[in-house]
MMTF fields as JSON, N, C-alpha, C and O atoms, coordinates in Angstrom:
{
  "mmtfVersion": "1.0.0",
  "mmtfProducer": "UNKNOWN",
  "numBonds": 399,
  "numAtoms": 400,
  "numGroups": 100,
  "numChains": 1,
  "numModels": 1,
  "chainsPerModel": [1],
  "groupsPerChain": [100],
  "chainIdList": ["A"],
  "bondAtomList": [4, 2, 8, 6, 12, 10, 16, 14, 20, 18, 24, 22, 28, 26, 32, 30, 36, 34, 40, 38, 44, 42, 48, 46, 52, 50, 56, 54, 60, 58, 64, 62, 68, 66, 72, 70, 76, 74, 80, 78, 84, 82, 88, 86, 92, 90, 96, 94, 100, 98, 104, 102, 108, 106, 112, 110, 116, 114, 120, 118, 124, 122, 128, 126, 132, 130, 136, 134, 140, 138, 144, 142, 148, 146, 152, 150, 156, 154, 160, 158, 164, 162, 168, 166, 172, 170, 176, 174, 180, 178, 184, 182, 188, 186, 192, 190, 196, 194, 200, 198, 204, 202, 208, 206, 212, 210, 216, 214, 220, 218, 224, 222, 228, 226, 232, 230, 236, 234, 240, 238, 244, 242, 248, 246, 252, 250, 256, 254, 260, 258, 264, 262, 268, 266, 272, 270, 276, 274, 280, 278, 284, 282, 288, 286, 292, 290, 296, 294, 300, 298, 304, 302, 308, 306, 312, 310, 316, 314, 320, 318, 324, 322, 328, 326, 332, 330, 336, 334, 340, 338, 344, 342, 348, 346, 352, 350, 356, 354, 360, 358, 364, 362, 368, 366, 372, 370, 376, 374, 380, 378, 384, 382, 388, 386, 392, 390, 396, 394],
  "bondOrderList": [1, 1, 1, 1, 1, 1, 1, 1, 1, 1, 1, 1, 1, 1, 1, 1, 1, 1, 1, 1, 1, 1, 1, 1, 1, 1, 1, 1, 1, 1, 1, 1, 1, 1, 1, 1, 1, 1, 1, 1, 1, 1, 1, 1, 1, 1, 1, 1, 1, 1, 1, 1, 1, 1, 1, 1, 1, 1, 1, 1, 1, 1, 1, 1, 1, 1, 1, 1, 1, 1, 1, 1, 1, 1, 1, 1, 1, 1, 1, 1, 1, 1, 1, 1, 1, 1, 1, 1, 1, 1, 1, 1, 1, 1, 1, 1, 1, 1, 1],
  "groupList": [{"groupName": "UNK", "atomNameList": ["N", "CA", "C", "O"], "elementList": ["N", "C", "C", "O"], "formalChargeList": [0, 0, 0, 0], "bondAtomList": [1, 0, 2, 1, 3, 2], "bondOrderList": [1, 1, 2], "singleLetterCode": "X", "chemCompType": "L-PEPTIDE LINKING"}],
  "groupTypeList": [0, 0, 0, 0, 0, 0, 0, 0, 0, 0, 0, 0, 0, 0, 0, 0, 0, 0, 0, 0, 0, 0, 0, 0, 0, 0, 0, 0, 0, 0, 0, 0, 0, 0, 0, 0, 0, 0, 0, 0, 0, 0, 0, 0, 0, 0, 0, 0, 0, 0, 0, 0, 0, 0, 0, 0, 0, 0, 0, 0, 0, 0, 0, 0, 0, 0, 0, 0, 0, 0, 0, 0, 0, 0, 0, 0, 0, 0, 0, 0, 0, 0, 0, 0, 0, 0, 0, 0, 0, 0, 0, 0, 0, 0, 0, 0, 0, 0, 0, 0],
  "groupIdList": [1, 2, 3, 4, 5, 6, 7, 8, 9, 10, 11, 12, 13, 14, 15, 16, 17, 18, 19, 20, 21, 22, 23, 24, 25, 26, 27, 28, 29, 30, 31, 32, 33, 34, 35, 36, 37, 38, 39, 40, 41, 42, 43, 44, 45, 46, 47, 48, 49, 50, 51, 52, 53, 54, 55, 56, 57, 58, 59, 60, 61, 62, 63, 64, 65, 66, 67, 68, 69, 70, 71, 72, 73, 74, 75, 76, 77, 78, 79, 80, 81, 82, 83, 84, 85, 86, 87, 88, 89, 90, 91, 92, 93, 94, 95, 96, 97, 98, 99, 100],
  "secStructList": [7, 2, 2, 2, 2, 2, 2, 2, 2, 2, 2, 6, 6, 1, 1, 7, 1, 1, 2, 2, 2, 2, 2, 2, 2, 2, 2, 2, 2, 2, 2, 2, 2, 2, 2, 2, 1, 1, 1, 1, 7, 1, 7, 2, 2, 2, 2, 2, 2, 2, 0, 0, 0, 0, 0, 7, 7, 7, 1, 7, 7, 2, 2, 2, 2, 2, 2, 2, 2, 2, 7, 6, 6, 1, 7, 2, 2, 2, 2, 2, 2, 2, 2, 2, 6, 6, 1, 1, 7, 7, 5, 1, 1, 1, 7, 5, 7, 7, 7, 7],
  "xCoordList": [21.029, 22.228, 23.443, 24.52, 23.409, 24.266, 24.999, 26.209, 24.178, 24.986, 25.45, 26.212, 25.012, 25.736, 27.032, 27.682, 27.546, 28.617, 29.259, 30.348, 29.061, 29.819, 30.609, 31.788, 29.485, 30.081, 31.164, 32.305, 30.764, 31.114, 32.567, 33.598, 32.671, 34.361, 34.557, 34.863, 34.466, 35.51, 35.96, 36.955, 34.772, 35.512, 36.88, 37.953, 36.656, 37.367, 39.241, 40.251, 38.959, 39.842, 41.083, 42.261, 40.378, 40.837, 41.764, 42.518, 41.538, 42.486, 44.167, 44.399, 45.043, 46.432, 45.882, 44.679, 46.825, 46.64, 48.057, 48.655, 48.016, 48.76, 47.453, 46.249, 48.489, 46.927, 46.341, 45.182, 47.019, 46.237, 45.292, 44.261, 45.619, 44.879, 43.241, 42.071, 43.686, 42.508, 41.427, 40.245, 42.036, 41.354, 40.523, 39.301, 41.235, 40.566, 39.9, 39.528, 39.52, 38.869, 37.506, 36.499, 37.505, 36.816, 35.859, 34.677, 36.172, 35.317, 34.865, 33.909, 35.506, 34.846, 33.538, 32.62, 33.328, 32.415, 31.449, 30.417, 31.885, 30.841, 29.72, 28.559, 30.773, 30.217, 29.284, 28.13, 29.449, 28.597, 27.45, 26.272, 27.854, 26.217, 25.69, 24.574, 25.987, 25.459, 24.629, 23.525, 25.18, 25.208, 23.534, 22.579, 23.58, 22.408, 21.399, 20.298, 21.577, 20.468, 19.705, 20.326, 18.279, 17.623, 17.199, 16.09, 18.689, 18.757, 18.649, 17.963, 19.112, 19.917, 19.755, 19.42, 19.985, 20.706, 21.81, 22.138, 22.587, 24.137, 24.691, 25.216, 24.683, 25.671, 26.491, 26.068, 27.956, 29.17, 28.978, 29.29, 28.338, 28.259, 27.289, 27.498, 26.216, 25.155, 26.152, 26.497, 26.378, 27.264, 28.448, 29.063, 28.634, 29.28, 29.098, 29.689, 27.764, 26.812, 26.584, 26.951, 25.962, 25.662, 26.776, 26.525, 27.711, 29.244, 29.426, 30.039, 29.094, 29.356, 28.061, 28.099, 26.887, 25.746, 25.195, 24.734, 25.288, 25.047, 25.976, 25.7, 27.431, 28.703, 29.219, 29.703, 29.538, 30.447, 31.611, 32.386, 31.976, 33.083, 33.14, 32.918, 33.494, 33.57, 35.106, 35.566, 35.625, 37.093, 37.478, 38.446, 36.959, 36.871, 36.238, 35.045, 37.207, 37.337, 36.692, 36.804, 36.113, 35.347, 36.388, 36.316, 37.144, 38.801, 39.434, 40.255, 39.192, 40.063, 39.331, 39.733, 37.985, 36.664, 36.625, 36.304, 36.842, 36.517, 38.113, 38.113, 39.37, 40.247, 40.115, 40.466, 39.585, 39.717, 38.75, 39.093, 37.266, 36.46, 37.225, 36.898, 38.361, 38.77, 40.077, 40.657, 40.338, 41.842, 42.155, 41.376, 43.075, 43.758, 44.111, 44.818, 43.779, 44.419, 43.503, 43.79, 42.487, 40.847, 41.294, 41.408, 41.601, 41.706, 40.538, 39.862, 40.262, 38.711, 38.954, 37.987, 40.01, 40.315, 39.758, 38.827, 40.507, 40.254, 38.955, 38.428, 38.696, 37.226, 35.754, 34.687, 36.028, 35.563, 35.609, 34.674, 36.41, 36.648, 36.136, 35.001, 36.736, 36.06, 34.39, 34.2, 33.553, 32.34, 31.668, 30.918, 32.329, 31.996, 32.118, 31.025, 33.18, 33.319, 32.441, 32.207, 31.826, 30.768, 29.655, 28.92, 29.194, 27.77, 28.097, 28.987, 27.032, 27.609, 26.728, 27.113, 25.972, 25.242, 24.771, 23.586, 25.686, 25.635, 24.262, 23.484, 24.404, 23.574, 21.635, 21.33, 21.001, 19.372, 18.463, 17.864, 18.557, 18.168, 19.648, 19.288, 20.389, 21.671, 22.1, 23.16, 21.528, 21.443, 22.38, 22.757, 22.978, 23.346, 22.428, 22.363, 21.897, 21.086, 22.301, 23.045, 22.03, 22.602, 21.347, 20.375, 21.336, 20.68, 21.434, 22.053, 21.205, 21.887, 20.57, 20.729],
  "yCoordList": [205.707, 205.925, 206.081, 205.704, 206.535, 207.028, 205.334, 205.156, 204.351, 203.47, 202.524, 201.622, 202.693, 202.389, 202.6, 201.729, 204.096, 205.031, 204.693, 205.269, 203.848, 203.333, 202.117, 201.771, 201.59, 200.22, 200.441, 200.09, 201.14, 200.82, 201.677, 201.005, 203.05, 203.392, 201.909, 201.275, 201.398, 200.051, 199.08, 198.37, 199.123, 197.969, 198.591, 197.989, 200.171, 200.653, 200.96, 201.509, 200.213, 200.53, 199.004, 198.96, 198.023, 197.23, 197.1, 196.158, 198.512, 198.428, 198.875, 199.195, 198.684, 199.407, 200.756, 201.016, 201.607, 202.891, 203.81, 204.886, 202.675, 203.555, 204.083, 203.915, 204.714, 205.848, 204.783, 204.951, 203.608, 202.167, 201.558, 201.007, 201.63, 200.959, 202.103, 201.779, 203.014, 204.001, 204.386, 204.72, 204.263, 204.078, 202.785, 202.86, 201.511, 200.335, 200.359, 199.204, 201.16, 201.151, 201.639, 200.949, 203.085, 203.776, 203.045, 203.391, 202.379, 201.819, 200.214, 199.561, 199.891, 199.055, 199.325, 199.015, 199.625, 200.903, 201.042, 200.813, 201.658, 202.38, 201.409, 201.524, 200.506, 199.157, 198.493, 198.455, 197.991, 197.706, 198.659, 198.376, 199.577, 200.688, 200.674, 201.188, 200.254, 200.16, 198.889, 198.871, 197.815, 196.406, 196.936, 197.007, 197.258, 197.744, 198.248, 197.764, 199.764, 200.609, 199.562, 198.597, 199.584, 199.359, 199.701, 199.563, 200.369, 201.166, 200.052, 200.444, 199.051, 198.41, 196.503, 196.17, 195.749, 194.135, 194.821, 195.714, 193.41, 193.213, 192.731, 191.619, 193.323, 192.338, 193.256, 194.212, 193.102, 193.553, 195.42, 196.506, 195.031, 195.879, 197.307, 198.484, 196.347, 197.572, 198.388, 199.567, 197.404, 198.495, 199.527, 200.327, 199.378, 199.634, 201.593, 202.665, 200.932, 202.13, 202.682, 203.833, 201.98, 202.609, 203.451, 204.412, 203.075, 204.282, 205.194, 206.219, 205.09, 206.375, 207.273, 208.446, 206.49, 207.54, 208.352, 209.494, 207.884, 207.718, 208.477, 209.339, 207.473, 208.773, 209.36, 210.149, 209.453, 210.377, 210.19, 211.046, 208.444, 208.057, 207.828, 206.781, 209.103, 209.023, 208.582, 208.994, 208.015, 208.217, 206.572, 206.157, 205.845, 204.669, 203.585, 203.284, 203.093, 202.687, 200.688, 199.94, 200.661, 199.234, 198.105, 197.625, 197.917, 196.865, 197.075, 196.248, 198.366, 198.818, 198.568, 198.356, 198.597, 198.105, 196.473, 195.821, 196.059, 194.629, 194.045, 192.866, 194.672, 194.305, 194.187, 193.246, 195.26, 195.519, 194.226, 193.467, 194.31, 193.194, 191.803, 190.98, 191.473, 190.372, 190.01, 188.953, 191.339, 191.707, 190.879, 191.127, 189.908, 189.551, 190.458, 189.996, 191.642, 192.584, 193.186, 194.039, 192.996, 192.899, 192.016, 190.812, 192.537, 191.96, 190.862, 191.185, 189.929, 189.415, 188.871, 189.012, 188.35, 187.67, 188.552, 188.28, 189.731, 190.364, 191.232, 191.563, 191.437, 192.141, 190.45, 190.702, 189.382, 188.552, 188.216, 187.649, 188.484, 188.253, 189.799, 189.807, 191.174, 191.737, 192.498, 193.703, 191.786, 191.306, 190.487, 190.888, 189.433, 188.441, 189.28, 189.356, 189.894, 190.477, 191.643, 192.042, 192.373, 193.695, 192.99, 193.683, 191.989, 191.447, 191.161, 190.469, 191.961, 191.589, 190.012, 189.536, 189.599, 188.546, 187.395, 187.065, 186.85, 186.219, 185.109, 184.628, 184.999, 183.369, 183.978, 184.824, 183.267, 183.547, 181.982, 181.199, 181.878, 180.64, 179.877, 178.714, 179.824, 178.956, 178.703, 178.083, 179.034, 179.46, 179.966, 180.963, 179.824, 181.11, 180.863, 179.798, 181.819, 182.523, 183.474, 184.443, 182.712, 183.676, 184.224, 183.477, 185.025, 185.593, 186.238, 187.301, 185.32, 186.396, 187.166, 188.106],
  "zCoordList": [-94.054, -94.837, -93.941, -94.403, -92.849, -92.029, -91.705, -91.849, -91.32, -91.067, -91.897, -91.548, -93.023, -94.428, -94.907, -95.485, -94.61, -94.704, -93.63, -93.619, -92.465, -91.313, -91.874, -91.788, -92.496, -93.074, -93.794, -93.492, -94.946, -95.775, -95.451, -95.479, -95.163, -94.052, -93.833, -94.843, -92.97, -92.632, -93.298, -93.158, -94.367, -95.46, -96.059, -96.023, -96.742, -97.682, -96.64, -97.081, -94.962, -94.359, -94.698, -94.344, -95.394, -95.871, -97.005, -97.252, -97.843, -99.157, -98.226, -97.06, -99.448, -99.645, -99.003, -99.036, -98.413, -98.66, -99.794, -99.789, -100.54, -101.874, -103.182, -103.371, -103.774, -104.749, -105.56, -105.939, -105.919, -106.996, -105.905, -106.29, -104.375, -102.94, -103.18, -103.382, -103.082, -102.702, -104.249, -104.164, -105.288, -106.53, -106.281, -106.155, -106.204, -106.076, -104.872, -104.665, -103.868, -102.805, -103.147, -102.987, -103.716, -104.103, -105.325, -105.349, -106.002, -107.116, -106.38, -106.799, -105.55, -104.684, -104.13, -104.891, -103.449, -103.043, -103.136, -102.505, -104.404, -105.208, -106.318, -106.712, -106.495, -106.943, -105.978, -106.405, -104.867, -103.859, -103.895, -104.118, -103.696, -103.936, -105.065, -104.981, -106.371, -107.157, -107.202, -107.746, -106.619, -106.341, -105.942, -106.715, -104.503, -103.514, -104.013, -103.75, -105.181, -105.843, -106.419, -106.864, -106.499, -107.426, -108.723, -109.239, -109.368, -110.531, -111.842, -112.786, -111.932, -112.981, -112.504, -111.367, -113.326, -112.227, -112.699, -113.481, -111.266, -111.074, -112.176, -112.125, -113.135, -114.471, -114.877, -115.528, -114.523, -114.924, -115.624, -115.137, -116.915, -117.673, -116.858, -116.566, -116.757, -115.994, -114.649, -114.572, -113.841, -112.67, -113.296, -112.591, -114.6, -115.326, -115.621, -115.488, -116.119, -116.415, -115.368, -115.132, -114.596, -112.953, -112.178, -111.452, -112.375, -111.77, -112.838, -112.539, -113.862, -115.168, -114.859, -114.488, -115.084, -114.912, -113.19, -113.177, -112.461, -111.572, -110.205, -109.371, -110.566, -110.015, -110.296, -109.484, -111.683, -112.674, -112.393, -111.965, -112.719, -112.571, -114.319, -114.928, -114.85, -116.904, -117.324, -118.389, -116.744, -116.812, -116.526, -117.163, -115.837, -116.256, -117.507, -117.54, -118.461, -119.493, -118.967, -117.996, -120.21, -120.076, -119.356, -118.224, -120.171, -120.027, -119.06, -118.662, -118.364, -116.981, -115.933, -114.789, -116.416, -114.952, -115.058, -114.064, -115.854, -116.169, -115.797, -115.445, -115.828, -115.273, -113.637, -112.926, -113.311, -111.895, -111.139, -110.233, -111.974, -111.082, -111.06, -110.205, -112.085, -111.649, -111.03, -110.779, -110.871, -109.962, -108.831, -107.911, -108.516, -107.475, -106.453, -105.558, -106.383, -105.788, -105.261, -104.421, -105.505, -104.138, -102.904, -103.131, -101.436, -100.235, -99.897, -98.921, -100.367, -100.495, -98.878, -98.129, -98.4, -97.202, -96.15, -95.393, -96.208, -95.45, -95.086, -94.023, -96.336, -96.213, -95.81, -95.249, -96.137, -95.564, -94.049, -93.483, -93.613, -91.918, -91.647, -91.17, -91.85, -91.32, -91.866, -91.705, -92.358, -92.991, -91.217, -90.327, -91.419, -90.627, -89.16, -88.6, -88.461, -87.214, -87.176, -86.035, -88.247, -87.863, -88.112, -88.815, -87.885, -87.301, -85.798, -85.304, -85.18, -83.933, -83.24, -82.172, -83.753, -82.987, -84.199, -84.242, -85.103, -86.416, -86.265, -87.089, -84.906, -84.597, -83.859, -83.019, -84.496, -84.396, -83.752, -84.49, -82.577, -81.556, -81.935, -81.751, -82.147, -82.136, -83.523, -83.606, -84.638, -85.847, -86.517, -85.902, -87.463, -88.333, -89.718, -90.331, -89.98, -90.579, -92.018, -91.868, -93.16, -94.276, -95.174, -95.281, -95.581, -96.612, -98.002, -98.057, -99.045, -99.929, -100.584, -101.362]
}
C-alpha cells in the first residue's frame, strides 16, 4: 500500500491547486482505487456506489459524478506523460510490454 500512496501523491500533483483542482483530484483518486478494489466492475454507476459506500463521499450527487467523469478539465495529458516517466525501465528485452 505504501507504494500505491506514492503513486498515487504524484498523480494528484497534476491537478489545479484551486479548491474545484483538489475536489477533482480527490475523486480522481479515489476512483482509481475503486477502479483497483475488487469490490464492484468498473461501470460508471458501480464506482459510483463504491465512493459512497466505501469512502463516504455522500455528498456527491449522480449528475455531478457523471459530469465530472466526462470533464475536460481532467489533465489527461499530463497525468499520461507523467504515468509514462514513473516506470522506470518501460522496455522488457527491447520490448515494451502493455498490460491493461
Amino acid at each position: 500500500m505504501l507504494i500505491l500512496h506514492s503513486l498515487l501523491s504524484e498523480l494528484k500533483d497534476e491537478f489545479a491547486s484551486s479548491e474545484n483542482g483538489k475536489e477533482r483530484s480527490g475523486w480522481f483518486l479515489h476512483t482509481l482505487l475503486a477502479i483497483i478494489m475488487p469490490f464492484t466492475s468498473s461501470r460508471t454507476s458501480n464506482l459510483l456506489r463504491v465512493l459512497r459506500t466505501l469512502f463516504g463521499f455522500a455528498e456527491i450527487g449522480k449528475k455531478r459524478y457523471y459530469t465530472f467523469m466526462a470533464s475536460p478539465k481532467i489533465p489527461w495529458d499530463r497525468l499520461w506523460t507523467r504515468l509514462w516517466k514513473m516506470i522506470p525501465e518501460p522496455e522488457t528485452g527491447g520490448r515494451l510490454i502493455v498490460a491493461l
